[in-house]
C-alpha positions as CSV (number, residue, x, y, z in Angstrom):
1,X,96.0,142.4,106.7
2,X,92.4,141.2,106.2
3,X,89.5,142.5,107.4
4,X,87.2,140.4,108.6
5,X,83.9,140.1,106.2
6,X,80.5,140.2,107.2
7,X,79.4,138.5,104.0
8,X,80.0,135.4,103.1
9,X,79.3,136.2,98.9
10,X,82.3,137.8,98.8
11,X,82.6,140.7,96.0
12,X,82.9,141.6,92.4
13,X,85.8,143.7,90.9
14,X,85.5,145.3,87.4
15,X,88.6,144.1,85.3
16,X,89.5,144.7,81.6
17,X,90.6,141.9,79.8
18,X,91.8,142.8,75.9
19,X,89.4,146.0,76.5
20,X,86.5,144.1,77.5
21,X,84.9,145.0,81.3
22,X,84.6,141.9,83.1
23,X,83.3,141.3,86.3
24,X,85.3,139.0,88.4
25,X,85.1,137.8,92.0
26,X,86.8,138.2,95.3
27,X,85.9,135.5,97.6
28,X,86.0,136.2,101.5
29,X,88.2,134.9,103.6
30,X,87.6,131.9,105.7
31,X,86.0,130.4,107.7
32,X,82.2,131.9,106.5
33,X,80.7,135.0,108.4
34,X,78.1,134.5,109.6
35,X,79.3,131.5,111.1
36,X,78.3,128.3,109.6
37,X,75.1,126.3,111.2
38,X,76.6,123.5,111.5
39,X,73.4,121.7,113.5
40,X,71.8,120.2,110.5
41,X,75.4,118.9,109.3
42,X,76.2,116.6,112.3
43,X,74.4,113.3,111.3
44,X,76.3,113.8,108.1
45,X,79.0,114.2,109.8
46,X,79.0,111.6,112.6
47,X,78.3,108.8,109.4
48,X,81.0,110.5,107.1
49,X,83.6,110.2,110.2
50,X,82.7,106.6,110.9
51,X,82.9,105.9,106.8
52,X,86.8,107.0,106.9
53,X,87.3,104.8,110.2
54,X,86.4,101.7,109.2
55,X,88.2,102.5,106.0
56,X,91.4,103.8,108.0
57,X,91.2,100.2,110.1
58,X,91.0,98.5,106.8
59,X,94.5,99.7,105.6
60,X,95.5,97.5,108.4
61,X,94.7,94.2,106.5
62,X,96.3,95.0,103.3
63,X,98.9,92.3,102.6
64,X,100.7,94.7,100.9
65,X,99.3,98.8,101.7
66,X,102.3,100.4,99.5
67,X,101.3,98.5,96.6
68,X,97.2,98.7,96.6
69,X,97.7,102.3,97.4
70,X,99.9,103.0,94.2
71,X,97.2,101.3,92.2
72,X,94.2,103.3,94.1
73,X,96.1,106.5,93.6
74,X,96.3,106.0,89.6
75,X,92.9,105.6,90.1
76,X,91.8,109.0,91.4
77,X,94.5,110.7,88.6
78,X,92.8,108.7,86.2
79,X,89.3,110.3,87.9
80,X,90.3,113.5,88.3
81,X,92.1,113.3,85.1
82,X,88.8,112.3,83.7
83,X,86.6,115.7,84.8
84,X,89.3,117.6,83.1
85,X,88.2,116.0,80.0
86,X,91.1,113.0,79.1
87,X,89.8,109.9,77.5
88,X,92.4,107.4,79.5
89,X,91.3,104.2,80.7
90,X,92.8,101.9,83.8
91,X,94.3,100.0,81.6
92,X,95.9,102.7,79.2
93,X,97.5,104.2,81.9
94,X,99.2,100.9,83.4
95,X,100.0,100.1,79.2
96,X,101.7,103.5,79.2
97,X,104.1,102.3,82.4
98,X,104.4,99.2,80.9
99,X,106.0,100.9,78.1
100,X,103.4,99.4,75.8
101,X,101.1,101.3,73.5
102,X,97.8,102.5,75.1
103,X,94.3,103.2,73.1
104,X,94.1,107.2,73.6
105,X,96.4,110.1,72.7
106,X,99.8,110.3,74.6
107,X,99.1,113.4,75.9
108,X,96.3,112.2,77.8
109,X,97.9,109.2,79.4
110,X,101.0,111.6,80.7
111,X,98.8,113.8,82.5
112,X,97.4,110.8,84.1
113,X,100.9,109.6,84.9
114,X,102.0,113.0,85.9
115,X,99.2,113.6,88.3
116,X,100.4,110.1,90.3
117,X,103.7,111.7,90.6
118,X,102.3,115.0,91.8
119,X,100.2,112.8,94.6
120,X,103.2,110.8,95.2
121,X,105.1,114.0,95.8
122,X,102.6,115.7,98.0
123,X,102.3,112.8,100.1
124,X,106.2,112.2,100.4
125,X,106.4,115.9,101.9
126,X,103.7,115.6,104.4
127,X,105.0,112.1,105.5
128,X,108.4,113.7,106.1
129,X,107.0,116.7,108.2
130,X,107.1,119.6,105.5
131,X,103.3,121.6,106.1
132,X,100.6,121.6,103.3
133,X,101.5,125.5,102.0
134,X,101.1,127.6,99.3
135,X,104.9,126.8,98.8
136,X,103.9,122.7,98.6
137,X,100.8,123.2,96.4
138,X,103.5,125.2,93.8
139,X,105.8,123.0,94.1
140,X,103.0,119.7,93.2
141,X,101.6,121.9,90.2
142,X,104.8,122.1,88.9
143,X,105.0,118.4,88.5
144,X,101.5,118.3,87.4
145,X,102.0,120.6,84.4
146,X,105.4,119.3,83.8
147,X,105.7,117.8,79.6
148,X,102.8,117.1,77.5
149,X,100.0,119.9,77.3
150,X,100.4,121.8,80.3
151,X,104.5,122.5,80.1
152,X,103.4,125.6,78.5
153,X,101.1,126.7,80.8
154,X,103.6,128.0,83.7
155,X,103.8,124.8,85.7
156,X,104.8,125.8,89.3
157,X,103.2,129.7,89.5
158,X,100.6,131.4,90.1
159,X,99.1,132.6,87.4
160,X,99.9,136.6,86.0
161,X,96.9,136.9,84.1
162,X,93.2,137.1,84.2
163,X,91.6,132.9,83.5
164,X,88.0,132.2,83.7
165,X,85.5,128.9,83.8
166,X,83.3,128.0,80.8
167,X,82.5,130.3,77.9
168,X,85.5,130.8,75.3
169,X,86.6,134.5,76.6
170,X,85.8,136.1,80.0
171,X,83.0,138.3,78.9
172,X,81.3,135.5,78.4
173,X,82.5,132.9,81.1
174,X,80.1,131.1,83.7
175,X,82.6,132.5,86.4
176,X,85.6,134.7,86.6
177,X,88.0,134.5,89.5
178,X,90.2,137.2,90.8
179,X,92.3,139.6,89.2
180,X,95.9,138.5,89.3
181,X,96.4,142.0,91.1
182,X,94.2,140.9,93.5
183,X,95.6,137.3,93.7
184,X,98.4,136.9,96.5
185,X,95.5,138.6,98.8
186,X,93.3,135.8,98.2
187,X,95.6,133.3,98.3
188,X,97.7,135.1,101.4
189,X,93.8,134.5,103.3
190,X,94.0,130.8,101.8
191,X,97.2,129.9,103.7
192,X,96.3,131.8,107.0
193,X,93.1,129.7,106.8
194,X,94.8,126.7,106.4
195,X,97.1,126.9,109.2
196,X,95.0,128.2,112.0
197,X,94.6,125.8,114.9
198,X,91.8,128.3,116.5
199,X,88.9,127.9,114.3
200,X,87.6,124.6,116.2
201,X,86.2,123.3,113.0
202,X,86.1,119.2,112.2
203,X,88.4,118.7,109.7
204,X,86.7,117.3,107.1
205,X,84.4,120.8,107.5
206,X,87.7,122.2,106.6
207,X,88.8,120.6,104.2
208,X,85.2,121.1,102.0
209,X,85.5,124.6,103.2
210,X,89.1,124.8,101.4
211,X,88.4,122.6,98.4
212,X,85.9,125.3,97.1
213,X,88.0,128.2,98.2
214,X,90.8,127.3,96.0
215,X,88.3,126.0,93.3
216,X,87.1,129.9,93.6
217,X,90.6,131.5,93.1
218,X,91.9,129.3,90.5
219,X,95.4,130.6,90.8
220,X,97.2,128.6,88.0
221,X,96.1,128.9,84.5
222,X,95.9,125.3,84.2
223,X,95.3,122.3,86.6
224,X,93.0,123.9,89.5
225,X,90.8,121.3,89.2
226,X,92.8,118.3,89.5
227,X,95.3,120.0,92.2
228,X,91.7,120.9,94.2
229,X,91.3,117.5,94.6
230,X,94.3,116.4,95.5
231,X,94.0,118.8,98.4
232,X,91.3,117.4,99.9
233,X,93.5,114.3,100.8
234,X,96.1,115.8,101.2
235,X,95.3,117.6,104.2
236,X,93.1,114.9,105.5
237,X,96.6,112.9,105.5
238,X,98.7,115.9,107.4
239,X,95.6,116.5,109.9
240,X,96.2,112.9,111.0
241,X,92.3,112.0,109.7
242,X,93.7,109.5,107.6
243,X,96.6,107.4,108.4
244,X,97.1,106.3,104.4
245,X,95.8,108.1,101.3
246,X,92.7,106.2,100.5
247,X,90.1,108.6,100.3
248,X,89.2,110.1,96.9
249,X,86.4,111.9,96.0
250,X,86.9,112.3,92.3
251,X,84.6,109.5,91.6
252,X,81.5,110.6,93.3
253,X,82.1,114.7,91.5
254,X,82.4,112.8,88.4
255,X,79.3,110.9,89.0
256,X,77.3,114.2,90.1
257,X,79.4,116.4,88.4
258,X,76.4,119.1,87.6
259,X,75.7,119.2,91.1
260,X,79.0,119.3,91.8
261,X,79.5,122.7,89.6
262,X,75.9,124.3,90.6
263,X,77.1,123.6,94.7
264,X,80.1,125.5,94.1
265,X,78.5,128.5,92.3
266,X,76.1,128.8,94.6
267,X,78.4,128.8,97.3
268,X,79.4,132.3,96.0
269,X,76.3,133.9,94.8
270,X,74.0,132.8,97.7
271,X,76.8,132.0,100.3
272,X,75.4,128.4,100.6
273,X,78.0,126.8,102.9
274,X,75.7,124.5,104.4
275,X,74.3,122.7,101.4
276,X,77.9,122.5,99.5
277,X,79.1,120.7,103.1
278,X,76.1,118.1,103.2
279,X,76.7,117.1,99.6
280,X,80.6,117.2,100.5
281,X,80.0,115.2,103.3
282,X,77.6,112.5,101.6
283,X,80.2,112.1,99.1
284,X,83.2,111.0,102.2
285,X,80.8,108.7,103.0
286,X,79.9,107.3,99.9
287,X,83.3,107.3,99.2
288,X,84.8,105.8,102.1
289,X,82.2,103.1,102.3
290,X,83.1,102.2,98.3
291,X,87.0,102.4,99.4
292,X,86.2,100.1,102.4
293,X,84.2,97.4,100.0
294,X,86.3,97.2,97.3
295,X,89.3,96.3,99.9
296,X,87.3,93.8,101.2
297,X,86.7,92.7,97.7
298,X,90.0,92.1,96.8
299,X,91.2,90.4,99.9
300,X,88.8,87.8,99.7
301,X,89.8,87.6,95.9
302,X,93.4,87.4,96.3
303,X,92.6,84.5,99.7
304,X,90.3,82.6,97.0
305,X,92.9,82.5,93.9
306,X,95.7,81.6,96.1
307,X,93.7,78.6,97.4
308,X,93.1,77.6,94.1
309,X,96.3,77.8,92.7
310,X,97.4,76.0,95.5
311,X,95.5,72.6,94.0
312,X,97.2,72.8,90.8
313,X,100.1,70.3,92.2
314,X,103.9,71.0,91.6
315,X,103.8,73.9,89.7
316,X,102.0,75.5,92.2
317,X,105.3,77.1,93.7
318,X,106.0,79.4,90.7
319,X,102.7,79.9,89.8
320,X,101.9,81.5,93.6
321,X,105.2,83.6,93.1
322,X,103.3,85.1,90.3
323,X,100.2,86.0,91.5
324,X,101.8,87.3,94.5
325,X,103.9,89.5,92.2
326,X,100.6,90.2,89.8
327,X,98.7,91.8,93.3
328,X,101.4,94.2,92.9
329,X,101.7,94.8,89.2
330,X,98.2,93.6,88.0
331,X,99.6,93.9,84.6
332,X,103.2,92.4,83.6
333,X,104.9,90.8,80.7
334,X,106.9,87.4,80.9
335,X,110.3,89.4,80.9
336,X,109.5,91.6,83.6
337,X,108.5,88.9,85.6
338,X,111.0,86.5,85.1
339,X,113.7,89.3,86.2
340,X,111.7,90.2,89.1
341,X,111.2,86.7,90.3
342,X,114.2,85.7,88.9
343,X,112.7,82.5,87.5
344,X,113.4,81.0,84.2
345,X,111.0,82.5,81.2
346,X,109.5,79.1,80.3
347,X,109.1,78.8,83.9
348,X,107.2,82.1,84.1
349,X,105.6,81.3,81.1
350,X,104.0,77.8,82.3
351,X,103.0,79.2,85.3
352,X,100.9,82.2,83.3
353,X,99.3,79.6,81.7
354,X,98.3,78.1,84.6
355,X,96.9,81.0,85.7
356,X,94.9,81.3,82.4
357,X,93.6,77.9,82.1
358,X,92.4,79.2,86.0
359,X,90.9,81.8,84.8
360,X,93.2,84.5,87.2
361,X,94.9,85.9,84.6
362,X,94.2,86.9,80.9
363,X,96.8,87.8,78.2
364,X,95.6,91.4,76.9
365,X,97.8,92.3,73.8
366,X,96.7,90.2,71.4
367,X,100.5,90.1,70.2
368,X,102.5,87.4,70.0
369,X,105.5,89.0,70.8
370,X,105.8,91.2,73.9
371,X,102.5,89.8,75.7
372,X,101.3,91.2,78.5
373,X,98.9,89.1,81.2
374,X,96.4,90.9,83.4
375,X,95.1,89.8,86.7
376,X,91.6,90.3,85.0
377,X,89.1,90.2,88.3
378,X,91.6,92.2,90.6
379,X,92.0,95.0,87.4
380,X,88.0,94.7,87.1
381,X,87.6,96.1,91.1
382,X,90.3,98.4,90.6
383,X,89.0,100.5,87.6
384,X,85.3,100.5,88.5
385,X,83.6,104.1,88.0
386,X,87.0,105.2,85.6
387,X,85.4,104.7,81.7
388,X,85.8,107.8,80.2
389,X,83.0,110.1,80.7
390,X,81.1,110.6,77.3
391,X,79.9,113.9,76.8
């Protein structure tokens, strides 16, 4: 059992790793002590909250919400993906699921498309009632790690060994986290914190509050970072803050990712709470405000290329059946949609050059066999903020 702290710097352990003394760090548990001052944080708060409201009443006007959101969650993997140091674009992951060849290495564009099924997974669980545990964050690493680079990097456990951050050994490393003898204790205070009701804090002060704390005890060897993330929706989703998953903050760390790192160190060496939770906090609202535009965006997008289509005379019929189709898969070959639509391929393939001639749509192979057509403007919204980050 825990005892509660009076610190909030938590404490350093000497470790050896391969005969080297390390010093590595024991957070405290949660929430801080001394309490947080949470006075200074309420205008942040009050504009944060009213950011994800309009954005939660937004997912009302979707035409289709399952669709958009499978597109917006490939873009925070692709985001988060991104931090972690994989050079996939937008469009090289929806080329990888289109079974055509992307731009980058394979291995990158697999942990994109693995982290979408980890979020997918997460999310399936919550919806059906399972809680956000330390059994549910296992079971979404494991997917996360599964093939490609991480499959060797025990996908699904916590980790038995001693990992670090920065530096290439821990003697060296801009931050050590705990012992893996002191692990389950950490994480045990993790869990308790997560599922206590008596703590009175808003919940996205909870969920900042947890994103560093699990940053800080890195329990897998691989994939904290991305599954850190994750979490932050994820239990924004099972606390009923968000009714869809449409708030990702992997954009606005990438964006300020220095301050992003120096926040969360100095979280543990000065115990500053407050100013991690305002920068947390800005970036919800920035966030949700961006979400809530770039919805807008594309409803009035999708409104104004239907109207147009609509003047093209006869084959206007097809041709609407495809854009509808292309809202949901913004990138598609002539096959795919014929068998989806189940329309002729000449008849698919005058109404994507209708679309061209419009301007809607824009062939992005090159190839004259196997072509695929993009719904240019809508993939242009989608994939703003996701080049790769050049270091």
């Amino acid at each position: 059992m825990a005892t509660e702290s009076k610190s909030r710097l938590g404490t350093y352990v000497t470790t050896t790793v391969t005969g080297e003394p390390v010093q590595a760090f024991i957070p405290s548990p949660l929430p801080p002590n001394p309490h947080l001052e949470l006075g200074a944080l309420y205008q942040h708060l009050d504009r944060a909250n009213q950011a994800l409201g309009r954005l939660d009443g937004l997912t009302t006007l979707l035409p289709d919400t399952k669709f958009f959101l499978s597109l917006y969650i490939r873009k925070e993997a692709l985001l988060s993906s991104q931090i972690e140091g994989t050079q996939s674009s937008f469009s090289d992951l929806l080329l990888f699921e289109s079974d055509a060849e992307p731009g980058v290495p394979i291995d990158d564009v697999e942990e994109v498309s693995n982290y979408v099924a980890a979020m997918q997974h997460g999310l399936r669980r919550i919806a059906g009632g399972f809680p956000l545990s330390l059994r549910l964050i296992r079971e979404i690493h494991s997917i996360l790690l599964r093939g490609g680079r991480g499959a060797n990097r025990t996908p699904g456990e916590f980790r038995r060994s001693q990992n670090w951050v920065g530096g290439s050994r821990p003697g060296n490393a801009a931050f050590v986290p705990p012992p893996p003898e002191r692990l389950l204790e950490c994480l045990d205070n993790f869990e308790r914190f997560l599922h206590d009701e008596k703590h009175k804090l808003p919940v996205l002060v909870e969920a900042g509050l947890l994103h560093v704390q699990f940053e800080t005890i890195h329990p897998f060897l691989d994939g904290n970072g991305r599954l850190g993330r994750l979490l932050i929706t994820l239990l924004l989703c099972s606390k009923g803050a968000l009714r869809e998953p449409l708030l990702y903050l992997s954009l606005y760390f990438k964006t300020n990712r220095e301050r992003y790192y120096t926040l969360l160190q100095n979280v543990r060496t000065k115990g500053a709470w407050e100013e991690w939770l305002a920068f947390f906090l800005e970036g919800t609202e920035i966030t949700a405000r961006s979400a809530a535009e770039a919805a807008k965006q594309i409803l009035t997008l999708f409104a104004r290329d239907r109207d147009r289509i609509q003047t093209i005379g006869r084959a206007a019929s097809s041709a609407l059946r495809v854009h509808e189709y292309m809202q949901k898969k913004p990138l598609a070959g002539i096959g795919a949609l014929a068998d989806a639509l189940k329309l002729s391929i000449p008849t698919v393939t005058a109404a994507l050059n209708h679309l061209v001639r419009l301007g809607i749509a824009k062939e992005v192979t090159g190839k004259r066999r196997a072509r695929l057509f993009g719904y240019s403007r809508y993939l242009k919204i989608l994939s703003e903020g996701t080049e790769p980050i050049e270091e």
